[in-house]
Every structure is written in C-alpha cells, then in structure tokens.
KEMARMI-63821 format. One record per residue (C-alpha): z, y, x; residue in three letters; chain. Coordinates in Angstrom, 1 decimal. Last residue first. Example, Ala and Ser with C-alpha at 12.3 -4.5 7.8 and 13.67 -1.06 7.14 Angstrom:
% residues 2
KOLFI, 7.1, -1.1, 13.7, ser, A
KOLFI, 7.8, -4.5, 12.3, ala, A
END
This chain:
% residues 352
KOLFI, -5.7, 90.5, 82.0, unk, A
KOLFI, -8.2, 89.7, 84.8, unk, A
KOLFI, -7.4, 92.4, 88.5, unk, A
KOLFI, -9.5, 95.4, 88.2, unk, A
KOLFI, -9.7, 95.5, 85.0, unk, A
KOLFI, -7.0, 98.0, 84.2, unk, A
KOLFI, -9.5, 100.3, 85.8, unk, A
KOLFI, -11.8, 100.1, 82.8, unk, A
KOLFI, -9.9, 102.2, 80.8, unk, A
KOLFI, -12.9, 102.7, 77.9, unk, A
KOLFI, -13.5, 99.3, 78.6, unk, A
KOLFI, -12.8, 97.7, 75.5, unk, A
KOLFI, -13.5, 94.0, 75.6, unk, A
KOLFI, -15.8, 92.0, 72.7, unk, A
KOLFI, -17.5, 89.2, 75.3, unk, A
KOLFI, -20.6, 91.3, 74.7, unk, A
KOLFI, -19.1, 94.2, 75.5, unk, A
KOLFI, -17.6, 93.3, 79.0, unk, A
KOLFI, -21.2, 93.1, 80.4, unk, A
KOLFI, -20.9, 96.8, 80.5, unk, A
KOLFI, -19.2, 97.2, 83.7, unk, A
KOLFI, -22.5, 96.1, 85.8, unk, A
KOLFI, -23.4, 92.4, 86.8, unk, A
KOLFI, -24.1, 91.0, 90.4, unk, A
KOLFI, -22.0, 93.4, 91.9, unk, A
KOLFI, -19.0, 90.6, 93.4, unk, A
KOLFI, -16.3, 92.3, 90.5, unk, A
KOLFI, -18.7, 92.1, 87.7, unk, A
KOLFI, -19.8, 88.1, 88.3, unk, A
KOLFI, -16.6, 87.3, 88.8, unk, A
KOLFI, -15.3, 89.2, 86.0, unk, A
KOLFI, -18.1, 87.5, 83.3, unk, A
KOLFI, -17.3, 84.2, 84.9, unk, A
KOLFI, -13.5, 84.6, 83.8, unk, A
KOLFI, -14.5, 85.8, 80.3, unk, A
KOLFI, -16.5, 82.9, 79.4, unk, A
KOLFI, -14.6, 80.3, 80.6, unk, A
KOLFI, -17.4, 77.3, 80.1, unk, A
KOLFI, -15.5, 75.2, 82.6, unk, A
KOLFI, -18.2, 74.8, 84.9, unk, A
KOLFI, -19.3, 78.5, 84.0, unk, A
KOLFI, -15.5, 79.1, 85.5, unk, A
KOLFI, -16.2, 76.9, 88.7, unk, A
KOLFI, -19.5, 79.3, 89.3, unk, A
KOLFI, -17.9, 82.4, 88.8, unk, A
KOLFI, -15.3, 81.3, 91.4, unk, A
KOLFI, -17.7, 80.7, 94.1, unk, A
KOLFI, -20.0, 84.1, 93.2, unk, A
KOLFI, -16.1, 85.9, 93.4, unk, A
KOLFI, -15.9, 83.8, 96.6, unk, A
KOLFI, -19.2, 85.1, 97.9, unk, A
KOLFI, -19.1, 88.3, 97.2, unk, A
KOLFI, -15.5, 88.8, 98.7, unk, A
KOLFI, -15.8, 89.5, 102.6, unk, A
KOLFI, -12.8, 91.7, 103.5, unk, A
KOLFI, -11.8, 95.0, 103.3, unk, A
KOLFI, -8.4, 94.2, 102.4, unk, A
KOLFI, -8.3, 95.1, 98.6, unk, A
KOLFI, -11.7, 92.5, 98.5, unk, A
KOLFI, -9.8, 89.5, 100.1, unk, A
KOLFI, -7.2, 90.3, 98.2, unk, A
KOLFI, -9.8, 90.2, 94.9, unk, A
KOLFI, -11.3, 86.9, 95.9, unk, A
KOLFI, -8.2, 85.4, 96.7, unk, A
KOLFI, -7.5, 86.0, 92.9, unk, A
KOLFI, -10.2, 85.2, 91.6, unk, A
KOLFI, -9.9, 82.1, 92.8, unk, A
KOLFI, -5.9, 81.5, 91.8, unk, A
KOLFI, -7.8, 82.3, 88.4, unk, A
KOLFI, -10.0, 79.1, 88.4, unk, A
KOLFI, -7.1, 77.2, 89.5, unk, A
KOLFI, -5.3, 78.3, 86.6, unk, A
KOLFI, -8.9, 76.9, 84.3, unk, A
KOLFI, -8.3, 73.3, 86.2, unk, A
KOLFI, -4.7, 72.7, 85.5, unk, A
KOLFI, -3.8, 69.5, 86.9, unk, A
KOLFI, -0.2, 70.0, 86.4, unk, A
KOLFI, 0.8, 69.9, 90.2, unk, A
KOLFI, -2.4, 71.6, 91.3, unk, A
KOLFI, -1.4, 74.4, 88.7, unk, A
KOLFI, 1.7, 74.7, 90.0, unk, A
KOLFI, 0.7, 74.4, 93.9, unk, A
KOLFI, -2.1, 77.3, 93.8, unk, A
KOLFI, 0.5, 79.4, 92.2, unk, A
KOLFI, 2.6, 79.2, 94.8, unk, A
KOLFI, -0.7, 79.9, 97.6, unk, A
KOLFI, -1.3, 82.9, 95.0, unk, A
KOLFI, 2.1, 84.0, 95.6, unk, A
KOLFI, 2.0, 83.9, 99.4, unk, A
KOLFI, -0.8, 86.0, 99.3, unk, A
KOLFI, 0.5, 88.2, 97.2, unk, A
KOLFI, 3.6, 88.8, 99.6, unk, A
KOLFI, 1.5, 89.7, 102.5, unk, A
KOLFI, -1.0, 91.5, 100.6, unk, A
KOLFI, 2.0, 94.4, 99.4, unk, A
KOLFI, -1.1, 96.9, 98.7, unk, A
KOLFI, 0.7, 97.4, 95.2, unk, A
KOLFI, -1.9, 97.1, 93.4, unk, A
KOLFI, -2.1, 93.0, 95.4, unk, A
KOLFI, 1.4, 93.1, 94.2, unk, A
KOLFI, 0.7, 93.0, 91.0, unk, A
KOLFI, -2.2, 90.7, 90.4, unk, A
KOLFI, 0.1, 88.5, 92.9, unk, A
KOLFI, 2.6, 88.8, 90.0, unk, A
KOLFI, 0.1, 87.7, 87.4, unk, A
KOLFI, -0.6, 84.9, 89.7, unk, A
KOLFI, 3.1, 83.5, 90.0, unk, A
KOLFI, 3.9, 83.5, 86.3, unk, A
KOLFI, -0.1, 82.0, 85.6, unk, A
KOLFI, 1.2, 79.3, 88.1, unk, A
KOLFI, 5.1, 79.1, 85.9, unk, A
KOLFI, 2.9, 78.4, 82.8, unk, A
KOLFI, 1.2, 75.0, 84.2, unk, A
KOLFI, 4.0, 73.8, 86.4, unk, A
KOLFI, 6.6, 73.5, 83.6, unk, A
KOLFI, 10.1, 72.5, 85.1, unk, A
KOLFI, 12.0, 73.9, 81.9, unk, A
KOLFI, 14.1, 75.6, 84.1, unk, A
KOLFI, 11.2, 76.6, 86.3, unk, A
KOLFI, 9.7, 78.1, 83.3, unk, A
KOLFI, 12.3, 80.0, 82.2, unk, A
KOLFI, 13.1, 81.5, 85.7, unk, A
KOLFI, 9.6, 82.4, 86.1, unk, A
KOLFI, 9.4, 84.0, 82.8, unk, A
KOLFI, 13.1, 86.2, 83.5, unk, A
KOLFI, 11.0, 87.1, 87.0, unk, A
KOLFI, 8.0, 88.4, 85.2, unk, A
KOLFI, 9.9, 90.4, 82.4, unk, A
KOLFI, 11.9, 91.7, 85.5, unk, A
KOLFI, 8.4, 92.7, 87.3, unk, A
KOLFI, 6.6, 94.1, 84.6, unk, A
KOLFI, 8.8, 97.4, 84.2, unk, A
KOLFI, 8.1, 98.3, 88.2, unk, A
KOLFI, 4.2, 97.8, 87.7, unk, A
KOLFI, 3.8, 100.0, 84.9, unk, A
KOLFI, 0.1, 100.4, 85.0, unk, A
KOLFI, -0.9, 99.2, 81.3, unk, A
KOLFI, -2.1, 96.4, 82.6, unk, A
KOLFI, 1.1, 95.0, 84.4, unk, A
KOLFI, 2.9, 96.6, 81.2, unk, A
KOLFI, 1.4, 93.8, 78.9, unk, A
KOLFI, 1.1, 91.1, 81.9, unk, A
KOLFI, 5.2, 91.8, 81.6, unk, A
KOLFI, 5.4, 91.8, 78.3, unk, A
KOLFI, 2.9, 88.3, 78.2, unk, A
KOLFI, 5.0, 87.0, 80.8, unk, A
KOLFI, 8.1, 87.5, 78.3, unk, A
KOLFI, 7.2, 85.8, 75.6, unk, A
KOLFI, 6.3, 82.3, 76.8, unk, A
KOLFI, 9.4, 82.4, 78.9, unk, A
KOLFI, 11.0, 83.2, 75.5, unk, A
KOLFI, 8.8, 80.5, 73.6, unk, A
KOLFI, 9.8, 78.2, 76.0, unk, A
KOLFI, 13.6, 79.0, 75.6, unk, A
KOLFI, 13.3, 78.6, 71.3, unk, A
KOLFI, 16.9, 79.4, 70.8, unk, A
KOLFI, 16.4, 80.8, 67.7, unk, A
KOLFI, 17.5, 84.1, 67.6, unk, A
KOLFI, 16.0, 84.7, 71.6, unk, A
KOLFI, 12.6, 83.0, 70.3, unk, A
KOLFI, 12.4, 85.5, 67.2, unk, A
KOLFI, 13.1, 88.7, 69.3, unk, A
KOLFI, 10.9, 87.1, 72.0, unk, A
KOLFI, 8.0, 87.6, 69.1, unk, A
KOLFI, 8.2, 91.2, 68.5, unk, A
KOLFI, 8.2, 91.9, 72.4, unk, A
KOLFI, 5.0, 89.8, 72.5, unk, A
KOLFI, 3.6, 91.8, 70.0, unk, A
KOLFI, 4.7, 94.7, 71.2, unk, A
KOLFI, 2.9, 94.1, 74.3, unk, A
KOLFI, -0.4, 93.3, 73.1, unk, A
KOLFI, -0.4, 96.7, 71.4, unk, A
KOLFI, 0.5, 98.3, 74.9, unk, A
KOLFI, -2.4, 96.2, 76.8, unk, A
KOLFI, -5.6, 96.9, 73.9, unk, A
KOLFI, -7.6, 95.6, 76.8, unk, A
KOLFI, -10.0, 93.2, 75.2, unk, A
KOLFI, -7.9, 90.4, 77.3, unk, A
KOLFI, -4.4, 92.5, 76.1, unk, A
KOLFI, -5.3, 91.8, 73.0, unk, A
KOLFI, -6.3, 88.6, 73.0, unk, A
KOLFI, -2.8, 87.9, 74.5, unk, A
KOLFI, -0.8, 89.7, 71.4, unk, A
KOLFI, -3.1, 87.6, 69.3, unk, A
KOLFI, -1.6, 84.5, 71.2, unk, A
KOLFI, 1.8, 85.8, 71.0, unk, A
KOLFI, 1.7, 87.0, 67.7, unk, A
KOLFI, 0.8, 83.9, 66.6, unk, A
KOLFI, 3.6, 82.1, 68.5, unk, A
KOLFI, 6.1, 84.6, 66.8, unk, A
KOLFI, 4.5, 83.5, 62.9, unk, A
KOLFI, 4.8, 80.2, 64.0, unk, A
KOLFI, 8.7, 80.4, 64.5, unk, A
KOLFI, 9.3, 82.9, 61.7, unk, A
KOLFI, 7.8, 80.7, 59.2, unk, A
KOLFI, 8.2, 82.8, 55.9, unk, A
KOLFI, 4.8, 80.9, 54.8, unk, A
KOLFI, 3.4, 84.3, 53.9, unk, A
KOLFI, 4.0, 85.6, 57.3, unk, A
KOLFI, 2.4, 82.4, 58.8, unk, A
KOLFI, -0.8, 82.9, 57.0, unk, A
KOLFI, -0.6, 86.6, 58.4, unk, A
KOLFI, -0.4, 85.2, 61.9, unk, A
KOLFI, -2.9, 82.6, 61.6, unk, A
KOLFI, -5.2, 85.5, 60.1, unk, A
KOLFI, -4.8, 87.6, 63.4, unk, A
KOLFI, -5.3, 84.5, 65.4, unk, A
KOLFI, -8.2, 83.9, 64.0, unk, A
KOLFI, -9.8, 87.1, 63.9, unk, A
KOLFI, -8.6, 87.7, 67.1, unk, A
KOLFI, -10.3, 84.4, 68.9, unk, A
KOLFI, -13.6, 85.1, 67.7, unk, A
KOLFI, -13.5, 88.6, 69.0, unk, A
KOLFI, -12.2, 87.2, 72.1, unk, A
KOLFI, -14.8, 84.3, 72.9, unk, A
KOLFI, -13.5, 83.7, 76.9, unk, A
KOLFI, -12.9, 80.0, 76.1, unk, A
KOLFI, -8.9, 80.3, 76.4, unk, A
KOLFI, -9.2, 82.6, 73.6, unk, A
KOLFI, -11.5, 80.2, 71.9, unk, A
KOLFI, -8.9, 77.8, 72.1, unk, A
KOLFI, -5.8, 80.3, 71.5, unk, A
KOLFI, -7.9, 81.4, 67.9, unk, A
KOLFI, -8.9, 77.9, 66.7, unk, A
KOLFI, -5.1, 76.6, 67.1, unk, A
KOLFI, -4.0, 79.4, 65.4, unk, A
KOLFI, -6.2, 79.2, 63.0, unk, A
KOLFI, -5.3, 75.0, 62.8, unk, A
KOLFI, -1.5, 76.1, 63.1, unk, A
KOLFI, -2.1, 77.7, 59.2, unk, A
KOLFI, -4.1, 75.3, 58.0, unk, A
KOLFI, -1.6, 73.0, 58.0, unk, A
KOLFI, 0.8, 75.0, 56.6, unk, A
KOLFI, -1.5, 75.9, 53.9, unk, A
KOLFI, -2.4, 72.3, 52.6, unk, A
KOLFI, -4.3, 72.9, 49.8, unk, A
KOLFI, -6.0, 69.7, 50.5, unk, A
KOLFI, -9.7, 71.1, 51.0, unk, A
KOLFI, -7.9, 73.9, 53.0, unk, A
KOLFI, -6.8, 71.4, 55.2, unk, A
KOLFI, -9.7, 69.3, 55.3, unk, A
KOLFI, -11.7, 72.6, 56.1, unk, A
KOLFI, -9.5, 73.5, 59.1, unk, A
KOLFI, -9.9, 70.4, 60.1, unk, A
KOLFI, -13.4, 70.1, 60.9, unk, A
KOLFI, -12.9, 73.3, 62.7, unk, A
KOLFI, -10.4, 72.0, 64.5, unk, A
KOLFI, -12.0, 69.3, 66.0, unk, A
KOLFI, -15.4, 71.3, 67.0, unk, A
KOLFI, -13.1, 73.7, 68.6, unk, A
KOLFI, -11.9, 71.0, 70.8, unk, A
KOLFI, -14.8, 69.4, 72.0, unk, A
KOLFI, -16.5, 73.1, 72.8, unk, A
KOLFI, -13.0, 73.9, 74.8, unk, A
KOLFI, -12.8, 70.5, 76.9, unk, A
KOLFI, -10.2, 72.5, 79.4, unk, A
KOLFI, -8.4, 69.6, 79.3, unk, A
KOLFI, -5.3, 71.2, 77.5, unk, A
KOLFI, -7.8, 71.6, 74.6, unk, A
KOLFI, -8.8, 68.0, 74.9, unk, A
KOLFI, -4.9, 67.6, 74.3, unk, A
KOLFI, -4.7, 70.4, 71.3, unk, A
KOLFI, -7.7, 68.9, 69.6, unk, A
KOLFI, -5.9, 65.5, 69.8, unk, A
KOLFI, -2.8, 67.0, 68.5, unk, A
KOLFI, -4.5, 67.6, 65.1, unk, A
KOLFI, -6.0, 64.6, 65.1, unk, A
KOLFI, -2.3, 63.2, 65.1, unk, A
KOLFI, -1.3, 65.6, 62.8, unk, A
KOLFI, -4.5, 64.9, 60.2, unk, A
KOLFI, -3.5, 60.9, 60.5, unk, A
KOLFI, 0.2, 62.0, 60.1, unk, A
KOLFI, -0.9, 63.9, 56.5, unk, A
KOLFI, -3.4, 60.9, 55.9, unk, A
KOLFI, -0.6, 58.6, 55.3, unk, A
KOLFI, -1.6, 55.3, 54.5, unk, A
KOLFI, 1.0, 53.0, 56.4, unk, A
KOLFI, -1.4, 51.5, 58.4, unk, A
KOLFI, -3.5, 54.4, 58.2, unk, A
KOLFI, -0.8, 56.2, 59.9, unk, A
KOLFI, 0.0, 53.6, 62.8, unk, A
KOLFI, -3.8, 53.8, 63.7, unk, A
KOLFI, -3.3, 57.5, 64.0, unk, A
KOLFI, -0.1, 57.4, 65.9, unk, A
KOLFI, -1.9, 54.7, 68.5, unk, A
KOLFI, -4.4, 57.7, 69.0, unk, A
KOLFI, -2.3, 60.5, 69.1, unk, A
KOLFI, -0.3, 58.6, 72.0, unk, A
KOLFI, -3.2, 58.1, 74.4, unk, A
KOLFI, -4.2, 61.3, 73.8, unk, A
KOLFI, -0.6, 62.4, 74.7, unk, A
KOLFI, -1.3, 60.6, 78.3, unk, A
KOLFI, -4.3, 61.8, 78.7, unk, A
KOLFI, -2.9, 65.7, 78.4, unk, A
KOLFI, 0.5, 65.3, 80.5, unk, A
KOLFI, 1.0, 68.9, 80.0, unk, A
KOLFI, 4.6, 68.4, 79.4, unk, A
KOLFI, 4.0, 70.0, 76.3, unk, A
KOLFI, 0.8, 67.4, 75.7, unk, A
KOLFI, 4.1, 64.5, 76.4, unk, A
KOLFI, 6.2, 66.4, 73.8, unk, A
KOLFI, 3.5, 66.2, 71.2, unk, A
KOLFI, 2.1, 62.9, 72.0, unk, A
KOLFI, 5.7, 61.6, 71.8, unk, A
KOLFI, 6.6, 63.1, 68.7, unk, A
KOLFI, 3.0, 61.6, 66.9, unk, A
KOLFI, 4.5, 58.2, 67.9, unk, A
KOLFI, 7.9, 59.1, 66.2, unk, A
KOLFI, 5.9, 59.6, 63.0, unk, A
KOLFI, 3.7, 56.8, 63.1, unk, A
KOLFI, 6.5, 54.7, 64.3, unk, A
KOLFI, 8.3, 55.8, 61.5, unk, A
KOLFI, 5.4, 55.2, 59.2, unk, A
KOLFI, 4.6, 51.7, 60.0, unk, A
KOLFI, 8.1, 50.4, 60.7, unk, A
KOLFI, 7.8, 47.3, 62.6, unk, A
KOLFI, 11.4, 47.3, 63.7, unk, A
KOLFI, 11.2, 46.3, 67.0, unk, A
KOLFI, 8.7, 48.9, 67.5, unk, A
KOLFI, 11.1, 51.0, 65.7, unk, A
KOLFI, 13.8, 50.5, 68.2, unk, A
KOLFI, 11.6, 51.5, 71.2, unk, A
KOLFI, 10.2, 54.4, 69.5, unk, A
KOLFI, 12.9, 56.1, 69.2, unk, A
KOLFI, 14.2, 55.3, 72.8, unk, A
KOLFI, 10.5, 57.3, 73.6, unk, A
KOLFI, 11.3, 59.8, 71.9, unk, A
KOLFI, 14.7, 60.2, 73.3, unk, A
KOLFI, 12.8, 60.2, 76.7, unk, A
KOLFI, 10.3, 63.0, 75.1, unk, A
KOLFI, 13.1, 65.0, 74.0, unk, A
KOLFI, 14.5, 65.6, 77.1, unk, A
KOLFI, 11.1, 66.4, 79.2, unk, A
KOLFI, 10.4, 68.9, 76.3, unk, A
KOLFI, 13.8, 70.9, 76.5, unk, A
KOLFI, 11.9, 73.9, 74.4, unk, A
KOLFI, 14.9, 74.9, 72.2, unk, A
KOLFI, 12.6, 73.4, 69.3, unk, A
KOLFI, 11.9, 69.7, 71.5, unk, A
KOLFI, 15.5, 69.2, 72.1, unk, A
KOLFI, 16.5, 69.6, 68.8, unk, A
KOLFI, 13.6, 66.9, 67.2, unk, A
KOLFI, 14.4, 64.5, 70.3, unk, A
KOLFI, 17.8, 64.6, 69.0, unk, A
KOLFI, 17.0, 63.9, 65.8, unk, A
KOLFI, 14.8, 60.8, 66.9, unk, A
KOLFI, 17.1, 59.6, 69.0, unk, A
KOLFI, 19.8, 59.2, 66.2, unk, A
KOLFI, 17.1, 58.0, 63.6, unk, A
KOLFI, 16.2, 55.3, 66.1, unk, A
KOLFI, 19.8, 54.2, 66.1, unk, A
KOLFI, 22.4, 54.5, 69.1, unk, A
END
C-alpha cells in the first residue's frame, strides 16, 4: 500500500475516534515518505502522528512528534504546518498538566492567527484557551473563550468543532454550577457525534450528560449516560477519560450512601489514570477518598489538606479551592472568586 493509502485511512480512523488505528497507519505513512524524502508530506503525516499519539495521551511522545513536524515544515516552508505543529505542542504540555506553559502558547497564537486572517485556526486556538484554563480552575476565563470558540465555529459551518465547543463550555458550565444548561449542551453535541460517527466525541458527550444530571440531583438518569461513556471509552481503550467515567460515578454512589461500591470505583479510577499518567485525575481520585471518608464519619481534614496541596502543585485552581472548603479551612464564598454560582451550594458537595 502507498503512503497516500495509509494516510487516508489514518485520516478515517482518527474522525470516528479509533486513535490507536490511525496512529499505526500513521506511522506506515510515514515510513514510505521517509523513504521518499518528501518535505511536506512528512510534515503533514508527522503532525498526524503527534495528534493521534497526544489522543492516546502519550503527551512526550507527541511532543516529540510536533517537533520533528515543525522542522519538516520549515523545510518545505509552510508556516500553516509550523503553526499546527505548535499548535499541538500547546495541546501536549496541556495534557501535562503544564497549564501556565500552555496558555502562554496559545495566546501567542491566537494573535498569529488572527494576524493571518486565518479563522479556522483561530477558531480551535479559543477553544484550546478556554478547555486549558478550564482545566486550570479559571472558569470565567475559560467561558468567554469557549463561548466565542463556539460561535466562531457556527460561522465556519463546522459542525464537528462547533459540538466539541459546546462540550467544553457545556463543562464550564456545570463547574460554575449552571448543571442543566451544561447538559443541553452536551446533549446538543452527541446529536452531532452520533451523525457523524465521531465515537470519542459520543463518550465525550455523554459523561458530561450524565455529570449534568449528577449535579442537578438526578442520580437514576446519570447512570445510563455514565455506563454508555464507560463503554465508549473502554472500546476505544482510553485510560484517561474512562478514570473521570469511574469517579463521577463514585461521586454518585457516595449520595447514594452505597460506600462499598464507591470505594471500589475510586480504586478503578485510581488505575486509569495511573495507567495514563494523569496527574490532575489523580488529584480528583483524592478528593474523592476524602469525601467517603467524610460521608462515613471518618477522619477527612487531613486528606482534603493532602489533596489541596497536590492540586496547588498543579496550579488547579478550582480543585484546591474545594479542598480547602470541604476540610473548613475556607468558607462557601471562596467559590466567587474562581466565578461559581453558589446559590445551590449543595450540588457542591462532591466537584462538578
């Protein structure tokens, strides 16, 4: 087969969200081009690989890639694969939890893209901004972009980007506890997965309906939206998404008073994020054990203070501000500063 052949494939592959495929007929791309010595084809297929391989949550790895991509781009003088391949660089140190690093990236291109007219481009760097500083705890910050990522997308008639935007504006929501707007959002958005085929995007999609009822205090109506996530995300054998699956039902259960079974959750979740060297889920499996151990009558100052102190590590605004709420140290109101209604405060019992 010819590099163009495993390069197509990869391309399918990659949209219906079968990222371990595609990055093997990436890599059988790339083998044949090498041979080749095609500049901008390697460029391009090289830019694949760092994509799929970030996807896979390998995040060194794809840095790795980004950077031979770039040198293969100003080899063949392309700054639109240069401004990709820093692009995905932002979204690696991202993965990495290095949210200041990353934000500083993406800002810078943001302006090159709108410098260059490029509204495409500029359109995945807001929403690129607005999951980062999502991720980061800065909510306010992290609607406005997202909210004008998605209207960006709207105008492009890109139905794929616009649904990802919805689904990380839909998750902003829910973290400044708006839970039943976030939930249409992510409803609207599985709609656009399920046409096109797009199985991450509906495992994606339906975690953030189930969280969405989860906060809204419909356990019963989370639980299928939870279970059709963990089934995507085991199919697509992504450790990363299937932990937050896993803690988001412990969340649950631990409502429920069923610690048994939360327990055994969190020690799942634990695994998947271990597996994918996710340092922010394990950051959340913390808080978790420190809420069952609080729903039991427990001790659970001092692993909230112990799990406060990993999230300032990993400048998770958000996360620290709960720990630090939920073990006394700081009253309800330090929610406000971070941009989160509290006007139903119970909902934050457990983290959005």
């Amino acid at each position: 087969m010819t590099a163009d052949w495993w390069g197509l494939r990869g391309e399918a592959l990659q949209l219906q969200g079968d990222f371990r495929e595609a990055y093997t007929s990436y890599r059988r791309a790339h083998a044949r081009l090498t041979a080749a010595g095609d500049s901008w084809r390697l460029a391009e297929i090289t830019l694949r690989l760092g994509d799929t391989a970030r996807q896979l949550e390998r995040f060194k790895e794809a840095l790795r890639w980004y950077a031979a991509a770039k040198k293969y781009a100003n080899a063949a003088s392309s700054l639109r694969l240069a401004l990709d391949a820093s692009t995905g660089e932002g979204m690696a140190l991202r993965g990495l939890g290095r949210y200041p690093d990353a934000l500083r990236a993406f800002s810078t291109l943001l302006a090159t893209y709108r410098r260059r007219r490029d509204r495409e481009g500029a359109a995945y760097i807001l929403w690129a901004m607005g999951s980062t500083a999502r991720f980061a705890g800065r909510l306010a910050s992290a609607a406005r972009h997202l909210r004008a990522a998605a209207a960006a997308y709207g105008k492009l008639g890109d139905a794929s980007g616009l649904a990802y935007a919805r689904c990380g504006w839909g998750g902003t929501l829910r973290m400044m506890g708006y839970a039943e707007q976030s939930r249409r959002l992510y409803a609207q958005a599985y709609g656009t997965f399920q046409r096109e085929g797009d199985r991450f995007g509906m495992a994606y999609s339906s975690c953030g309906q189930g969280n969405g009822f989860r906060m809204s205090g419909h356990l019963s109506k989370a639980l299928p939206f939870m279970a059709r996530a963990e089934r995507g995300y085991r199919a697509l054998r992504l450790h990363g998404p299937l932990g937050f699956v896993l803690w988001s039902r412990a969340q649950l259960l631990i409502e429920r008073g069923d610690w048994l079974a939360a327990k055994r959750q969190l020690t799942q979740a634990r695994t998947a994020f271990e597996k994918s060297n996710d340092p922010r889920g394990l950051v959340y499996v913390a808080l978790g054990v420190a809420e069952l151990a609080r729903a039991q009558g427990k001790s659970f100052k001092p692993a909230f203070r112990r799990a406060g102190i990993a999230a300032r590590r990993l400048h998770l605004s958000l996360e620290e501000t709960h720990a630090r709420v939920r073990s006394g140290e700081a009253s309800i109101s330090a929610y406000r500063s971070l941009g989160v209604s509290i006007r139903d405060f119970s909902r934050y019992r457990s983290l959005p």
